[in-house]
C-alpha positions as CSV (number, residue, x, y, z in Angstrom):
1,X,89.6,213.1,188.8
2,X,88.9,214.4,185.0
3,X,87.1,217.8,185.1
4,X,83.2,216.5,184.2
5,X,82.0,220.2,183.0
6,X,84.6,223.2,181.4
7,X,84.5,226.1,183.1
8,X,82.7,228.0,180.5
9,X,79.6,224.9,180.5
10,X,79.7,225.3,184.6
11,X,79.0,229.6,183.4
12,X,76.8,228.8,181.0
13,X,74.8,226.3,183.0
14,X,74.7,229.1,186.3
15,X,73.3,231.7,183.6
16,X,70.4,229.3,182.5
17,X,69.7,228.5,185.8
18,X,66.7,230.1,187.7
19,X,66.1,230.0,191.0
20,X,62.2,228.5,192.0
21,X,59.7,230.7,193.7
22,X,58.5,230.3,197.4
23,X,55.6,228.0,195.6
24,X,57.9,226.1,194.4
25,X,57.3,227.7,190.4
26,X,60.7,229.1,188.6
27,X,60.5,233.1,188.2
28,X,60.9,234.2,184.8
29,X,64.2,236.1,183.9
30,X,64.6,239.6,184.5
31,X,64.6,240.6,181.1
32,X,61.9,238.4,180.0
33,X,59.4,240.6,182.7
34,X,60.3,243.7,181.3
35,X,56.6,245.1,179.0
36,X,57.4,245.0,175.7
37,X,57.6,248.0,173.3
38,X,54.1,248.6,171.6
39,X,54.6,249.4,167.5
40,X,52.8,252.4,165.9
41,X,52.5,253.3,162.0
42,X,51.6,256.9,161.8
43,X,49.8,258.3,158.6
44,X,49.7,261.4,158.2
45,X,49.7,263.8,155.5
46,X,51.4,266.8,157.1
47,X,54.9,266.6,158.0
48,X,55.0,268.9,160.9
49,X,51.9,267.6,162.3
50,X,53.2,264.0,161.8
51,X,56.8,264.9,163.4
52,X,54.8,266.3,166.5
53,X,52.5,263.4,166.4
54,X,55.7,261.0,166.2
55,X,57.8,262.6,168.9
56,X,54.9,262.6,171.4
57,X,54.3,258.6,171.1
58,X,58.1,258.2,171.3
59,X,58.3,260.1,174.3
60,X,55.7,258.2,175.8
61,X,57.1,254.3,174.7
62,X,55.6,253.8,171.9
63,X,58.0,252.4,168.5
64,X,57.2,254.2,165.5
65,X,57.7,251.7,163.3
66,X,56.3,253.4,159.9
67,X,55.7,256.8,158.5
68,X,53.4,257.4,155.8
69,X,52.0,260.8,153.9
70,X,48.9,259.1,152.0
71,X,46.9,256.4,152.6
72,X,48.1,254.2,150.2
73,X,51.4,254.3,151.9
74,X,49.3,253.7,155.0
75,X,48.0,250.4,154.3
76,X,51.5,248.7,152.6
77,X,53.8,250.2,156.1
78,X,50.6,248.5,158.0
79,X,50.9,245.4,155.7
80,X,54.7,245.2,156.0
81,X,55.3,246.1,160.0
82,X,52.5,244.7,161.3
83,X,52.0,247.3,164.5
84,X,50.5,247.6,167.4
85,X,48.2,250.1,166.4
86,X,48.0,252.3,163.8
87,X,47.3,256.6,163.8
88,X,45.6,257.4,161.1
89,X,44.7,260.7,159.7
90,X,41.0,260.9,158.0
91,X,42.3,263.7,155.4
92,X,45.4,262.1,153.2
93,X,45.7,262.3,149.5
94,X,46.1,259.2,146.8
95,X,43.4,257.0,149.3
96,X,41.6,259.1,152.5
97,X,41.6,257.8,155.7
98,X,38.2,256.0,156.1
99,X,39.3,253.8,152.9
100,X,42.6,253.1,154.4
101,X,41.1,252.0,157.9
102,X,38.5,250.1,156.0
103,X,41.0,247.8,154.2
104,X,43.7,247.3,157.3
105,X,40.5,246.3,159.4
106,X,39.0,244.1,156.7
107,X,42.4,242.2,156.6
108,X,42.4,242.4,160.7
109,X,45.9,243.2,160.8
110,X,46.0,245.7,163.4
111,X,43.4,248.4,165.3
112,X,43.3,251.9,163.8
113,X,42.7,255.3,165.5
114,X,41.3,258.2,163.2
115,X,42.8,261.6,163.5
116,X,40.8,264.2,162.8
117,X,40.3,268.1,163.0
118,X,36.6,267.4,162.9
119,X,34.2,265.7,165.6
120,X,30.7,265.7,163.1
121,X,28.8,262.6,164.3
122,X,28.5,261.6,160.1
123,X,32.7,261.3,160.1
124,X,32.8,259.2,163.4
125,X,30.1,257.1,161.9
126,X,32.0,256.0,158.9
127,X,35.0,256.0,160.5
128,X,34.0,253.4,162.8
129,X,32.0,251.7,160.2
130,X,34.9,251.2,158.2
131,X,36.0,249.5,161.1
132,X,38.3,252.0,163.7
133,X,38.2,251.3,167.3
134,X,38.8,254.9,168.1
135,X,39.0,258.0,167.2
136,X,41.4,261.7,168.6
137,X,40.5,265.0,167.3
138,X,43.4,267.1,166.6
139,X,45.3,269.2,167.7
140,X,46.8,266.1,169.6
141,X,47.1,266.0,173.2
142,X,48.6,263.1,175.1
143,X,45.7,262.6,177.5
144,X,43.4,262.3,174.6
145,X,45.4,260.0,172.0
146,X,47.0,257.8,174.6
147,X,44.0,256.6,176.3
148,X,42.5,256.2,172.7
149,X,45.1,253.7,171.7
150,X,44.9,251.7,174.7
151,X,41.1,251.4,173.8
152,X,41.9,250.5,170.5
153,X,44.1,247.9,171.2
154,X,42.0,246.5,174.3
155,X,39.1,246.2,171.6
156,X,41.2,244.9,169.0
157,X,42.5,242.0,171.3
158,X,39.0,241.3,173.0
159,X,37.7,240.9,168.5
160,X,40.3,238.6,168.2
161,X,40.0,236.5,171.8
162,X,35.9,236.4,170.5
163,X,37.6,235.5,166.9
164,X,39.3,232.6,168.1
165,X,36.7,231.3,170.7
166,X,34.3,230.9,167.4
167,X,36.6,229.6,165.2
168,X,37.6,226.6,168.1
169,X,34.1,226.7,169.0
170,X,33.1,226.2,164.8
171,X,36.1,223.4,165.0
172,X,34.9,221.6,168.4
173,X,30.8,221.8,166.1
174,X,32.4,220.5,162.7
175,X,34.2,217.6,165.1
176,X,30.9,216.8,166.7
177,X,29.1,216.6,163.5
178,X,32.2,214.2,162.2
179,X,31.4,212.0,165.3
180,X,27.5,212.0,165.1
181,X,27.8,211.0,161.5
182,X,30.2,208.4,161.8
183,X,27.8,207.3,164.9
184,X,24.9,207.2,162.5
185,X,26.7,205.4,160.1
186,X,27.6,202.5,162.3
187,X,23.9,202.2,163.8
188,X,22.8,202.0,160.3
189,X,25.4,199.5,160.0
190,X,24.3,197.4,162.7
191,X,20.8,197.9,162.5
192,X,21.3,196.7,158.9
193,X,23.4,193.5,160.2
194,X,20.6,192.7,162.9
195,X,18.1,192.6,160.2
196,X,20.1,190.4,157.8
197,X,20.7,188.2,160.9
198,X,16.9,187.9,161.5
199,X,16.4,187.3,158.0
200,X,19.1,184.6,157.7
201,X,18.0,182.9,161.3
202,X,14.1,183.0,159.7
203,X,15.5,180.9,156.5
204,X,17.6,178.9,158.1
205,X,14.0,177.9,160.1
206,X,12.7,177.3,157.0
207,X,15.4,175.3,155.3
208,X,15.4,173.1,158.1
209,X,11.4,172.5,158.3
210,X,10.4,172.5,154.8
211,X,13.9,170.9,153.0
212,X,15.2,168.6,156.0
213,X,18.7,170.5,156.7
214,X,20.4,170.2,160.2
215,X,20.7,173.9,161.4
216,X,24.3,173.9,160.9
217,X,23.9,172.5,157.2
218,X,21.6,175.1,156.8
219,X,23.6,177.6,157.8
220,X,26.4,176.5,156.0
221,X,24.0,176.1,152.7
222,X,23.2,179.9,153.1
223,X,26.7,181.1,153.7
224,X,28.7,178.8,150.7
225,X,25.7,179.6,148.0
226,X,26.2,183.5,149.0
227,X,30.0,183.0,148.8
228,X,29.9,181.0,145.6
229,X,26.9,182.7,143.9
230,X,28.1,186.4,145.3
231,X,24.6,186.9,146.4
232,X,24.2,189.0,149.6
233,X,23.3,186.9,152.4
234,X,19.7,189.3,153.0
235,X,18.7,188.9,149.5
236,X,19.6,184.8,149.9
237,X,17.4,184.6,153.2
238,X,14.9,186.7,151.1
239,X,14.4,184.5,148.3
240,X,14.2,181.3,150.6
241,X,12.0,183.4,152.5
242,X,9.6,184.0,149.7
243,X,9.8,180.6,148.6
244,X,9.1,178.3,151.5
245,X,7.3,181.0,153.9
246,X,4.0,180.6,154.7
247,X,2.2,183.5,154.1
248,X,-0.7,182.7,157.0
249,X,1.9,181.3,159.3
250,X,4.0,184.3,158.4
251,X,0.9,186.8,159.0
252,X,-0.5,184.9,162.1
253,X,3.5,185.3,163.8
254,X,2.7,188.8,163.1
């Protein structure tokens, strides 16, 4: 019997393979469960401070994925590497801090935490104003800065989960309002069809009491002299309406 599968498709078919769960649901791959490496751009205008600053999040997982010495820098390595999170000092040259924070949070690309020597209540205020989600006062110490960035993130997602409940919850409105109007429309249609049915049946009445038509020749009088005279079949019944009605008999029907 001819081989069905090569060796090497029977190897690659075992490595694709994955055994079910006791619930009968297939477990993910090994290295599929393994947490994935959170990304950090550090700005920070001090070098020796930043270095510290760097080797401590390394040490503890994190990927430094951008350095910068100004704020400027700050916000294109943010731009550009799209982190995690981002540590940002308050006191840089070229563009502080606060402004830098401001303009990565405006363009929700990722959470920033302020870094700064100081802990007045006016800084925190306009740091979080410009939009930070948390703030380490230096010298940096792990159990301070790590918790903060975990915060930071945590708040960060939780914006963006509300961010995308309002936008589907906007979308789900605009649909609604797309459906309610093309609802109206068609009532209006058909309320507009009932009437010119009315009116049509009423001179059809007439035409057959006052100018001796059958109802069907009546009915086909109305229909080929709207046809041939493109008159609207309402305005027709209208003007046969206002021609052989009787006004009493009209207003005593009423």
């Amino acid at each position: 019997m001819d081989q069905v599968l090569t060796d090497e498709e029977l190897k690659a078919a075992a490595n694709d393979f994955v055994e079910p769960t006791a619930n009968g649901e297939k477990a993910e791959k090994i290295e599929d469960a393994e947490p994935r490496q959170r990304t950090v751009v550090v700005a920070e205008d001090e070098s020796v401070n930043r270095m510290d600053l760097v080797a401590m999040l390394e040490d503890n997982g994190y990927k430094v994925v951008g350095e910068a010495a100004n704020g400027e820098e700050a916000v294109e390595l943010t731009r550009k590497e799209r982190p995690d999170v981002v540590c940002m000092d308050v006191k840089m040259p070229r563009m502080d801090g606060i402004t830098a924070a401001g303009t990565i949070c405006d363009e929700n690309i990722a959470p920033v935490v302020m870094l700064t020597a100081y802990s007045q209540s006016d800084l925190v205020k306009q740091a979080t104003g410009a939009g930070a989600m948390a703030y380490v006062t230096k010298p940096y110490e792990e159990s301070k800065l790590l918790p903060a960035l975990e915060v930071a993130m945590g708040r960060f997602a939780e914006i963006n989960d509300l961010l995308d409940t309002v936008e589907q919850n906007e979308g789900k409105l605009k649909k609604a309002e797309s459906q309610l109007k093309e609802a109206e429309e068609k009532l209006k249609k058909a309320e507009e069809t009932l009437e010119e049915r009315k009116l049509v049946d009423r001179a059809k009445g007439l035409l057959m009491d006052k100018a001796d038509f059958s109802e069907q020749g009546a009915f086909r009088w109305i229909q080929k002299t709207s046809m041939d005279q493109r008159i609207p079949k309402k305005r027709l019944a209208m003007a046969i309406i206002a021609k052989y009605g009787d006004a009493k008999s009209e207003s005593g029907q009423n």
